[in-house]
Backbone as a printed PyTorch tensor [residue, N CA C, xyz], in Angstrom:
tensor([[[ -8.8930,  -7.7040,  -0.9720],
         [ -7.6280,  -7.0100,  -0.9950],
         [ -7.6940,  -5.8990,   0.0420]],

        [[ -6.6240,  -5.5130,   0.5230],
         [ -6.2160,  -4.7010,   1.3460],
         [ -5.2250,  -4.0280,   1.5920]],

        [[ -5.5440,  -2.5880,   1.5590],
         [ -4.6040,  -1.3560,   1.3470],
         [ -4.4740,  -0.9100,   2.8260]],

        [[ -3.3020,  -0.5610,   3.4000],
         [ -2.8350,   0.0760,   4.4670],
         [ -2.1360,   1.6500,   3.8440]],

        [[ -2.9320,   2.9390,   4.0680],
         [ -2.2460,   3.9200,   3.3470],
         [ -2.0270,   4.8560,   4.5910]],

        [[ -0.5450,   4.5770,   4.4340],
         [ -0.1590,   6.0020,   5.2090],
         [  0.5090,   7.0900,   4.5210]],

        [[ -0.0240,   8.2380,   4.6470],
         [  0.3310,   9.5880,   4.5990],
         [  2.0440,   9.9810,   4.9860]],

        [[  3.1310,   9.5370,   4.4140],
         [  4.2850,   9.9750,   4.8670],
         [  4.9650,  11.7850,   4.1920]],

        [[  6.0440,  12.1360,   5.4400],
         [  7.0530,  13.0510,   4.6800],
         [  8.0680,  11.9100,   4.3120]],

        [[  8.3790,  10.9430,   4.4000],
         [  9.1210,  10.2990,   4.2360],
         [  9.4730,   8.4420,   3.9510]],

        [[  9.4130,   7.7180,   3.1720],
         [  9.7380,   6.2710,   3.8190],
         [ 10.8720,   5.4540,   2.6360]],

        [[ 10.7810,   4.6110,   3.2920],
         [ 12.2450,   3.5420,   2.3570],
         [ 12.1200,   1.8590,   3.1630]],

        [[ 12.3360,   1.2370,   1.7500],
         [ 12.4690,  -0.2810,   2.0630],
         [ 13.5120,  -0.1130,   1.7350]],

        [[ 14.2380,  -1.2020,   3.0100],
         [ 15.3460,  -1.6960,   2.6630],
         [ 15.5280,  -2.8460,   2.6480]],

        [[ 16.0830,  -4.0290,   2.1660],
         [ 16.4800,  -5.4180,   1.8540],
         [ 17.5230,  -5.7690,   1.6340]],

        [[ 18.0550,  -6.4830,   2.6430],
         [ 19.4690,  -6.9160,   2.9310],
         [ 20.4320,  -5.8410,   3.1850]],

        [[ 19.7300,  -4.4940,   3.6740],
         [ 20.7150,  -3.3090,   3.8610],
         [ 20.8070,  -2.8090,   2.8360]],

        [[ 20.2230,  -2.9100,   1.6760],
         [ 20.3940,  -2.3170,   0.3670],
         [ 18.8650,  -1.5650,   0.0820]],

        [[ 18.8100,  -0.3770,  -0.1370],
         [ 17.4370,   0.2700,  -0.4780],
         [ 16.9180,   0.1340,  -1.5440]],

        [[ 15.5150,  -0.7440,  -1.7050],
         [ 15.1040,  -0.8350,  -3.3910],
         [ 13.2400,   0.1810,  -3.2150]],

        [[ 13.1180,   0.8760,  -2.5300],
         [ 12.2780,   2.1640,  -2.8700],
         [ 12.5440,   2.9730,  -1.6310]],

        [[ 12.1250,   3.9780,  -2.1420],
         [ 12.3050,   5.6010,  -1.6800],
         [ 11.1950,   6.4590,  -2.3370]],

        [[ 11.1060,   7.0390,  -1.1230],
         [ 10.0800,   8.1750,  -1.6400],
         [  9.6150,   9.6300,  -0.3920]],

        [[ 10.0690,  10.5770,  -0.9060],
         [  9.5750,  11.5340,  -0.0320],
         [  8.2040,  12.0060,   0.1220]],

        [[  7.3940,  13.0310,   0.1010],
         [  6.0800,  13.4580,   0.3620],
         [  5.1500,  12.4810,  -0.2280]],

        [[  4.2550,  11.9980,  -0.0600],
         [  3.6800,  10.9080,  -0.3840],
         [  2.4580,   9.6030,   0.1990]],

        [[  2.4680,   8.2300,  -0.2040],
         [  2.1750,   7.3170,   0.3770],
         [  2.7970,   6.2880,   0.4200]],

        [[  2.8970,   5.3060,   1.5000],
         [  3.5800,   4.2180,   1.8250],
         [  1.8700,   3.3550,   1.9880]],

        [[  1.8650,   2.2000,   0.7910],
         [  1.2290,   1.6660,   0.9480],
         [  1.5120,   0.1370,   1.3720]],

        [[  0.9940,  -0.7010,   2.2270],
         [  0.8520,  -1.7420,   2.2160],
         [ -0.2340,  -2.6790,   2.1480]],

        [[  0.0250,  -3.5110,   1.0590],
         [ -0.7570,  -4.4850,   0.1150],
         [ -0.9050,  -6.0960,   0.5240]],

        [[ -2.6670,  -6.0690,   1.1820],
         [ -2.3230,  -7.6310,   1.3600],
         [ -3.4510,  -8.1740,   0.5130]],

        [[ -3.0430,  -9.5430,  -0.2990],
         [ -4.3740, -10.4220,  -0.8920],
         [ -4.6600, -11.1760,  -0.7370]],

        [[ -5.8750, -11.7740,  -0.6850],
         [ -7.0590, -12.7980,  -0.1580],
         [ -7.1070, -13.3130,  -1.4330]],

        [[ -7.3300, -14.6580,  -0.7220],
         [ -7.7240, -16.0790,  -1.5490],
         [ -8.6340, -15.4900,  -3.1740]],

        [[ -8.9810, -14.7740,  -2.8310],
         [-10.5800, -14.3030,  -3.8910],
         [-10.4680, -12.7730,  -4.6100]],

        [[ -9.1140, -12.1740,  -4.4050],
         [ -8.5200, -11.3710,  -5.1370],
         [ -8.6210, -11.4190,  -6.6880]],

        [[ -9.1290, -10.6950,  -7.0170],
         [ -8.7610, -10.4340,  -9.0490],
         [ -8.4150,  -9.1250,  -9.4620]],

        [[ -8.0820,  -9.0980, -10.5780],
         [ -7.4450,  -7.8040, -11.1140],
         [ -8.9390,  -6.5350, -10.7290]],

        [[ -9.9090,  -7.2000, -11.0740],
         [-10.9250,  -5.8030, -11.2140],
         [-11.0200,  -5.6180,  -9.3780]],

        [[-10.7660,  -6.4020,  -8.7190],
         [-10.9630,  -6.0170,  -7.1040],
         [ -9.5310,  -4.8960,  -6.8530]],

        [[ -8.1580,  -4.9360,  -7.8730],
         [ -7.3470,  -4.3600,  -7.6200],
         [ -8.2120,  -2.9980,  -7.9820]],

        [[ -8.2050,  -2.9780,  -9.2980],
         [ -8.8040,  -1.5110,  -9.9200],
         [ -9.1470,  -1.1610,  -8.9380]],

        [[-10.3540,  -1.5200,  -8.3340],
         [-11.1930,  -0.4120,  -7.6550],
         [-10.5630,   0.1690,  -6.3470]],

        [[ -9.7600,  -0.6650,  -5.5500],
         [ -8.9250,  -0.2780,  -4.8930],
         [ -7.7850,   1.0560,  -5.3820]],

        [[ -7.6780,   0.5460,  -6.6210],
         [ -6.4250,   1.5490,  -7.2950],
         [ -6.7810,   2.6270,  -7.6740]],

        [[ -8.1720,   2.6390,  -7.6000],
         [ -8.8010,   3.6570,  -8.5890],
         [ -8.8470,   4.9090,  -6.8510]],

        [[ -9.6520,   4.0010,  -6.0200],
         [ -9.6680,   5.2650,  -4.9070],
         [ -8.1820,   5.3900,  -4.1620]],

        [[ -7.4150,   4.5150,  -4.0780],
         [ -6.1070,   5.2130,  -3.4550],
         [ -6.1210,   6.2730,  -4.7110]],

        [[ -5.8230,   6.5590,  -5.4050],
         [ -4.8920,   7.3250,  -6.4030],
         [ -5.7190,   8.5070,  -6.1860]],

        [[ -7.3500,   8.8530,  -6.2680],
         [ -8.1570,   9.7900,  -5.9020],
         [ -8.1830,  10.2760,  -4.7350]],

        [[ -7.9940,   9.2370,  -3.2790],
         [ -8.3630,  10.2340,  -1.9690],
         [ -7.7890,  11.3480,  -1.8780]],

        [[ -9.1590,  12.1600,  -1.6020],
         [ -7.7440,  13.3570,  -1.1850],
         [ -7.9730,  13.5730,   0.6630]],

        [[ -6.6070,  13.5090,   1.0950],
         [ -5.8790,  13.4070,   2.1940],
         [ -4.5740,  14.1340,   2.4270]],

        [[ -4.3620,  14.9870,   1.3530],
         [ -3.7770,  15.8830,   2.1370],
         [ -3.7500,  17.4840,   2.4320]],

        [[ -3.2160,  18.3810,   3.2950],
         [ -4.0720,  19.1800,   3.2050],
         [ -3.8720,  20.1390,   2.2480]],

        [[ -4.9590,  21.1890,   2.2930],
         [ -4.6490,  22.7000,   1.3030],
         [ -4.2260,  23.2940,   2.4880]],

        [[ -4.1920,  24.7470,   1.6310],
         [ -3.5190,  25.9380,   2.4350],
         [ -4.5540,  26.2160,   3.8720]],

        [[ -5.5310,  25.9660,   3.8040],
         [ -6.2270,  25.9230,   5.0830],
         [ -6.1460,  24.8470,   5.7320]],

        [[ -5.4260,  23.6500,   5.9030],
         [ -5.8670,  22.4410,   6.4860],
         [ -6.6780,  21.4510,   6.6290]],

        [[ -7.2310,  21.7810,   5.6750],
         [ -8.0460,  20.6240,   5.2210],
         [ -7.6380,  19.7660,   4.3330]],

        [[ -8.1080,  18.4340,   4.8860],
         [ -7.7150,  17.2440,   3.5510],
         [ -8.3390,  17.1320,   2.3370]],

        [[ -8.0300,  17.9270,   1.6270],
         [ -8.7310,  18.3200,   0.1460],
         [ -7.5980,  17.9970,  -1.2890]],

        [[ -6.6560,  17.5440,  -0.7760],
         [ -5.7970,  17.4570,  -1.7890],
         [ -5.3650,  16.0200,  -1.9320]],

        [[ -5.3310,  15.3140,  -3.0490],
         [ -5.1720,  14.2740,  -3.7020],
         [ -3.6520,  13.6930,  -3.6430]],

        [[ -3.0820,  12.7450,  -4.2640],
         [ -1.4670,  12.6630,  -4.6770],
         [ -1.2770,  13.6010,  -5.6740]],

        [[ -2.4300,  13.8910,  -6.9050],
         [ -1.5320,  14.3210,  -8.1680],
         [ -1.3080,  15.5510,  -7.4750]],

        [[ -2.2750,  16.5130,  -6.6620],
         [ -2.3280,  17.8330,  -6.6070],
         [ -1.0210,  17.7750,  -5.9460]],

        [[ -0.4660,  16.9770,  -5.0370],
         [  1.2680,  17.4280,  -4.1010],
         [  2.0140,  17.1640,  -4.8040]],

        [[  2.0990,  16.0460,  -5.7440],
         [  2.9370,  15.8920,  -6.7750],
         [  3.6620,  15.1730,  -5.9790]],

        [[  2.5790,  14.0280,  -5.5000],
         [  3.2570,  13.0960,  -4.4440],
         [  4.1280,  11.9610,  -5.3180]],

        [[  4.7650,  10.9870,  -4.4990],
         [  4.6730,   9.4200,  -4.6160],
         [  4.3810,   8.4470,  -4.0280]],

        [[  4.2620,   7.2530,  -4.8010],
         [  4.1500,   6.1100,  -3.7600],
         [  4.9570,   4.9530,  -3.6020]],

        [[  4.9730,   4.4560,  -2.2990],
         [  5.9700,   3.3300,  -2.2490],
         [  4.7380,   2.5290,  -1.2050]],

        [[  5.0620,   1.3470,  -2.3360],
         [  4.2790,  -0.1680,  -2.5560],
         [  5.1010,  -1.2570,  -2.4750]],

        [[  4.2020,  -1.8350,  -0.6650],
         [  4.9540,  -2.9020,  -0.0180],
         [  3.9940,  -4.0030,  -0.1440]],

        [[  4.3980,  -5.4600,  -0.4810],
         [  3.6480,  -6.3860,  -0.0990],
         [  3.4490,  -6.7500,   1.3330]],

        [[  2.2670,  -7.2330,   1.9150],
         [  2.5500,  -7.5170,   3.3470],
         [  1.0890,  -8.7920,   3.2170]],

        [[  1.2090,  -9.7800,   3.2440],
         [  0.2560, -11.1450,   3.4720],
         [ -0.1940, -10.8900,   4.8550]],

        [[  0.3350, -10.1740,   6.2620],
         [  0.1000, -10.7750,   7.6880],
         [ -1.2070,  -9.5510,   7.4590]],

        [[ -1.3730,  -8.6070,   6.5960],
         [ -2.9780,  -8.2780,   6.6450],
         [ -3.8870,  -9.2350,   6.5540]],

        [[ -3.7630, -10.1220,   6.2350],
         [ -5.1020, -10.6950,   6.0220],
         [ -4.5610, -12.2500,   7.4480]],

        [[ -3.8490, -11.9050,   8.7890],
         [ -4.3090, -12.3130,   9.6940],
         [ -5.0290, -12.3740,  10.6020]],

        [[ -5.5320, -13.9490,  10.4410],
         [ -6.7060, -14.5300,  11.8130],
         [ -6.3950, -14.6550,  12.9690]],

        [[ -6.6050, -13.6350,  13.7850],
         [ -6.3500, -13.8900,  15.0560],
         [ -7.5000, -14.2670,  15.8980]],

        [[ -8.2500, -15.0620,  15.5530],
         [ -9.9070, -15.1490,  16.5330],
         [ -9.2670, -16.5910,  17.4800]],

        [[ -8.6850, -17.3880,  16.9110],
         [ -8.1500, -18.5850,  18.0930],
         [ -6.8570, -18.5650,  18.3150]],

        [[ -6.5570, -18.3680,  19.7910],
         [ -5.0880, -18.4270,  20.5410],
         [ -4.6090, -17.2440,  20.2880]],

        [[ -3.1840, -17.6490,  20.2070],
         [ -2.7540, -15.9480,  20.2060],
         [ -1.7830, -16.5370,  18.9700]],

        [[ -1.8780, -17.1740,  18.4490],
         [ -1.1480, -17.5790,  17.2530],
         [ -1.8190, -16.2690,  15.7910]],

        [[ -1.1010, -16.1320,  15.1340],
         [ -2.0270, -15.5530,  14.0350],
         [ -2.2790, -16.8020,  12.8830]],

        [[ -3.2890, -16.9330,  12.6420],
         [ -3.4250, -18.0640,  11.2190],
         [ -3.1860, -16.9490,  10.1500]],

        [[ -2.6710, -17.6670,   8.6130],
         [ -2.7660, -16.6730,   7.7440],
         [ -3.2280, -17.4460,   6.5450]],

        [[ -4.3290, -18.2020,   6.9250],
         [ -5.1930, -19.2270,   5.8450],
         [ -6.2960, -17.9860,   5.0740]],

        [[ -6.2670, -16.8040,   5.0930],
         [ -7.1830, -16.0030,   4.2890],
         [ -6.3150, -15.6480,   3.2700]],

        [[ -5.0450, -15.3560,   3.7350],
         [ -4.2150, -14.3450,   2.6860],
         [ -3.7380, -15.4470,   1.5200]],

        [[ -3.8810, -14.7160,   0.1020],
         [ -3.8720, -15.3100,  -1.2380],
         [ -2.9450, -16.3010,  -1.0500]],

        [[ -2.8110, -17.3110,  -1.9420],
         [ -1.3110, -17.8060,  -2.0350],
         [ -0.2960, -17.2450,  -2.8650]],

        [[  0.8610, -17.0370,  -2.5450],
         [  2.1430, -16.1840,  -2.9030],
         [  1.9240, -16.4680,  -4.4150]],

        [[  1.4260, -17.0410,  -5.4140],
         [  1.6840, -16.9190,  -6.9670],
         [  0.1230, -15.5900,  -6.7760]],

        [[ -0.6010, -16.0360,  -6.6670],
         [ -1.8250, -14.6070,  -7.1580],
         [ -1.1630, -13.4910,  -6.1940]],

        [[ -1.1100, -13.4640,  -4.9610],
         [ -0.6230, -12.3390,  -4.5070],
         [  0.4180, -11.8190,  -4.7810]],

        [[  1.3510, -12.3220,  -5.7010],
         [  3.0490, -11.6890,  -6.3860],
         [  2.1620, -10.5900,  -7.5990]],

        [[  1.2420, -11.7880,  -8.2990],
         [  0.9120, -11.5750,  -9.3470],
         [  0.2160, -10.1660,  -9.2290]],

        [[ -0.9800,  -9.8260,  -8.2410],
         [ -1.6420,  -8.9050,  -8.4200],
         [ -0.9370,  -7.8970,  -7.5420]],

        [[ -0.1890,  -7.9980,  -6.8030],
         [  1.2250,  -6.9980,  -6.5250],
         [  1.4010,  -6.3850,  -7.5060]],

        [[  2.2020,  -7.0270,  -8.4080],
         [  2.8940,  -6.6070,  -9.5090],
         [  1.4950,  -5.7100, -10.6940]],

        [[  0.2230,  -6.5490, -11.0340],
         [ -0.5230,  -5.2110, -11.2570],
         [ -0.7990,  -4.0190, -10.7060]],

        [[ -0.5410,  -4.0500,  -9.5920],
         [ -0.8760,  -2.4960,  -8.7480],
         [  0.1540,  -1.7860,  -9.0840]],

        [[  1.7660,  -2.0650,  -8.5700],
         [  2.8920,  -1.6150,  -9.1980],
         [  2.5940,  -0.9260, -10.5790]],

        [[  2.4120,  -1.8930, -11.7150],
         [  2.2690,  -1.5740, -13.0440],
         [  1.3690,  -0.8140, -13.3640]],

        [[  0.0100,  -0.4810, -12.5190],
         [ -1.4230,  -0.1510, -12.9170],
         [ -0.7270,   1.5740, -12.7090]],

        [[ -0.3880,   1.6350, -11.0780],
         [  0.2520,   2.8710, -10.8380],
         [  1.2730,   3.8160, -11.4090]],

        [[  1.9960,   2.9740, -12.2040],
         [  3.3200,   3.6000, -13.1110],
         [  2.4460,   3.9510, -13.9320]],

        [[  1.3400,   3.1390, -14.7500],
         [  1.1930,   3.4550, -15.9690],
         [  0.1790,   4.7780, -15.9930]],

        [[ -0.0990,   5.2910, -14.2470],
         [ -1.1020,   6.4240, -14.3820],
         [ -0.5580,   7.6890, -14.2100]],

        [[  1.4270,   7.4690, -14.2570],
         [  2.0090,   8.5430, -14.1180],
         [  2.4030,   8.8080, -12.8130]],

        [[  2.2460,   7.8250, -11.0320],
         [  2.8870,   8.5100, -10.6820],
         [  4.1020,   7.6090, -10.1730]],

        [[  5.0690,   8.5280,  -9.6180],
         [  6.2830,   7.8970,  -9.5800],
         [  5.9340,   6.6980,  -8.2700]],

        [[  6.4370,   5.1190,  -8.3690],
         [  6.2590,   4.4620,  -7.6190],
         [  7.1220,   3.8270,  -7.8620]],

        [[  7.6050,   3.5420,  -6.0680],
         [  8.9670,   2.8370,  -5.9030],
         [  8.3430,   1.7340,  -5.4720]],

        [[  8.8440,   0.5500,  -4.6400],
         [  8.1560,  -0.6920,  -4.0310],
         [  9.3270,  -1.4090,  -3.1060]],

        [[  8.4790,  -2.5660,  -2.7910],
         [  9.8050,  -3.0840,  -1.8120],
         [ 10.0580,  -4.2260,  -2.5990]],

        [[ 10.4600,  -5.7020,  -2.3010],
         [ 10.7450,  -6.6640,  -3.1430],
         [  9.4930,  -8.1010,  -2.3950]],

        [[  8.6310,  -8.5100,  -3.1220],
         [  7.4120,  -9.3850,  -3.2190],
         [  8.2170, -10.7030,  -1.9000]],

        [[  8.0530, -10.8900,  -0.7320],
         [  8.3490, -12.4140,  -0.2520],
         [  9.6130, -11.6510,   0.6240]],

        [[ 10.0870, -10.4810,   0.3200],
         [ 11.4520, -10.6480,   1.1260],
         [ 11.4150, -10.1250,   2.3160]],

        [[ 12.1930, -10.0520,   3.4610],
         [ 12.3200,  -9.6410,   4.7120],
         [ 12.4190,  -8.1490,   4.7610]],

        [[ 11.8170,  -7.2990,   4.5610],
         [ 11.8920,  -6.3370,   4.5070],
         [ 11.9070,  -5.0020,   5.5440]],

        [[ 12.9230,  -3.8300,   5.8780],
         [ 12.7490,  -2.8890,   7.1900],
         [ 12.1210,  -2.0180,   6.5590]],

        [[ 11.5840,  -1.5970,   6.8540],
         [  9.8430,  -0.2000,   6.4930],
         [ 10.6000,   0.9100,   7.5320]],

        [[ 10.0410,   2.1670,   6.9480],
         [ 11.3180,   3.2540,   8.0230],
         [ 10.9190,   3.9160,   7.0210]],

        [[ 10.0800,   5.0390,   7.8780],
         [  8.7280,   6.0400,   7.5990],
         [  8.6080,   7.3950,   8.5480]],

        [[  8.2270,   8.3230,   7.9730],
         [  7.4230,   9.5610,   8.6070],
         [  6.2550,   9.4790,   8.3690]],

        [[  5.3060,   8.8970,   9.3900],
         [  3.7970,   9.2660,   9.3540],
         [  3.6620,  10.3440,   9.4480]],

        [[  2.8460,  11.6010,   8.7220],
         [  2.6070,  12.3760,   8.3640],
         [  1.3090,  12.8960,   8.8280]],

        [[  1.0920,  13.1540,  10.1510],
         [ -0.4690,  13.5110,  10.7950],
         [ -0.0850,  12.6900,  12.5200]],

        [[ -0.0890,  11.8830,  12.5960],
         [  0.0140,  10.3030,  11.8470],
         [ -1.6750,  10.2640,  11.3950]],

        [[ -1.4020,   9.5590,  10.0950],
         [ -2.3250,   9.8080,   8.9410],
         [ -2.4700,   8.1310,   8.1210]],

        [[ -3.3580,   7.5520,   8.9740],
         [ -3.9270,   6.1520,   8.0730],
         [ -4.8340,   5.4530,   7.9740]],

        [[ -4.9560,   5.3250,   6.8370],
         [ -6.5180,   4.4610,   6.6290],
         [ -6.0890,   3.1120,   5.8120]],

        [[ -7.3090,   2.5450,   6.0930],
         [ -7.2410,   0.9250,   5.8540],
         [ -8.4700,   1.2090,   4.5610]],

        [[ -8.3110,   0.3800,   3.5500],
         [ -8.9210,   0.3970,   2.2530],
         [ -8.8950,  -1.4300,   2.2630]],

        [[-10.5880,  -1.6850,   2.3720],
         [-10.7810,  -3.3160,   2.2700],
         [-12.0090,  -3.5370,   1.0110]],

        [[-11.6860,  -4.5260,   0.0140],
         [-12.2530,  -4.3460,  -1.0980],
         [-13.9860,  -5.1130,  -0.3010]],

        [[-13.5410,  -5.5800,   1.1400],
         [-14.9700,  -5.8840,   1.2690],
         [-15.8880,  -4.9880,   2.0990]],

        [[-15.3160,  -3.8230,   2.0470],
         [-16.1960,  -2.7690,   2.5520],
         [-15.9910,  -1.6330,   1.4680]],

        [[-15.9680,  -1.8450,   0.7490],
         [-16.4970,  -0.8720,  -0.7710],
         [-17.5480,  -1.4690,  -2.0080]]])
C-alpha cells in the first residue's frame, strides 16, 4: 500500500463538477493498493499517517501532528501509484490491487480514520476525479508499506 501525503492549506475533489470532499488546513492523501494489500498493512500505514508530525510549531519546526492543528483529511483513491514504468513509455498497472480489494481497503482507511476522530472527507472510489490543492511547504512524502 501506498500513501501520497501532502501537507495542504487547502484541497477539494470534485466529480462531475459537484464537490464530494473538502478540507482546509490539513492532509490530502492519496491511496494506492497492491495485489498483496490487507487490512493489518492498512493499520500500520494508518497508524503513522495519523502520528507524523509535519507540521510546524511556533518555531518552525515540524513537530506537530494532525491532532495538535486540529487538522483534516481528504482521502483519494489513486491505483496509477502502483505504476510500472520499467518497459516503454506505456505505464503497466499489473501491481495495483484489483478494484474489489482496493475499494474495499479504501473504504477501511476512510472508516479506520473517522473512527479515530478526525474529520475526513474523500473523493468517490473508480471515478474521474479533479484534485485542486494548496501544497503547503510544498510538503510531501510517500508512505510504502514495503519500506516500513
Amino acid at each position: 500500500m501506498r500513501f501520497i501525503i501532502q501537507r495542504v492549506n487547502y484541497a477539494k475533489v470534485t466529480v462531475e463538477g459537484s464537490v464530494t470532499g473538502e478540507i482546509s488546513k490539513g492532509l490530502l492523501v492519496l491511496i494506492g493498493v497492491s495485489k498483496e494489500d490487507t487490512k493489518e498493512t492498512a493499520d500500520k500505514l494508518i497508524k503513522k499517517l495519523l502520528n507524523m508530525r509535519i507540521f510546524e510549531d511556533s518555531e518552525g519546526k515540524t513537530n506537530l501532528s494532525l491532532k495538535d492543528v486540529n487538522g483534516s483529511l481528504l482521502l483519494v483513491s489513486q491505483f496509477t501509484l502502483y505504476a510500472d514504468c520499467k518497459k516503454g513509455n506505456r505505464p503497466s498497472f499489473i501491481l495495483a490491487g484489483p478494484a474489489e480489494l482496493a475499494e474495499e481497503l479504501y473504504k477501511y482507511v476512510i472508516n479506520q480514520c473517522k473512527a479515530s476522530g478526525y474529520r475526513t472527507e474523500t473523493g468517490i472510489f473508480g471515478a474521474d476525479m479533479k484534485v485542486t490543492l494548496e501544497n503547503d511547504g510544498p510538503f510531501t512524502i510517500l508512505l510504502d508499506s514495503e519500506a516500513l
